[in-house]
C-alpha positions, 0 to 999 in steps of 0.5 A: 375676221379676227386672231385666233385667240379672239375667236372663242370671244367673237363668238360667245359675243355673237351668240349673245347678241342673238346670232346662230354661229354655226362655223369659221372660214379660213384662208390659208396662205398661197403657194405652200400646201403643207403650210396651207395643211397646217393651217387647216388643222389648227382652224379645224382644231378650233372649230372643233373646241368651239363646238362648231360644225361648219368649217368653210376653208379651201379652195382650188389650189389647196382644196385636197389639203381643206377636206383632208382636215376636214373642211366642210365648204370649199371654194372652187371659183377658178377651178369651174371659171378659170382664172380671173381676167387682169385689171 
């Protein structure tokens, strides 16, 4: 992972080291859906300036917010499963 402003490096340097970086995961932060939206779109407006098509974000507490900004992988592990059990 790494800071947004690093991100157009991390790739570039992937590439060059012969890595076919096809998107960026995100998770936005828990409990506020319009700050997880705003989120979403700035890693959407990322990927989009990076030329990448895959754009893994979301998942089931915030996953309409992810696809309304147009998450193309989402995570929806507690919605098929349940939660997860305490420690």
């Amino acid at each position: 992972g790494c800071a947004p402003e690093e991100a157009a490096d991390l790739v570039a340097g992937l590439g060059d080291s012969g890595l076919d970086v096809r998107g960026l995961m995100g998770v936005a932060a828990a409990g506020d859906p319009d700050r997880a939206r705003a989120q979403f779109g700035r890693l959407a407006a990322l990927a989009s300036a990076l030329d990448l098509p895959e754009l893994s974000m979301g998942m089931s507490a915030d996953l309409e917010a992810a696809v309304a900004e147009g998450a193309t992988i989402v995570r929806v592990g507690t919605a098929l499963f349940g939660p997860r059990p305490p420690r």
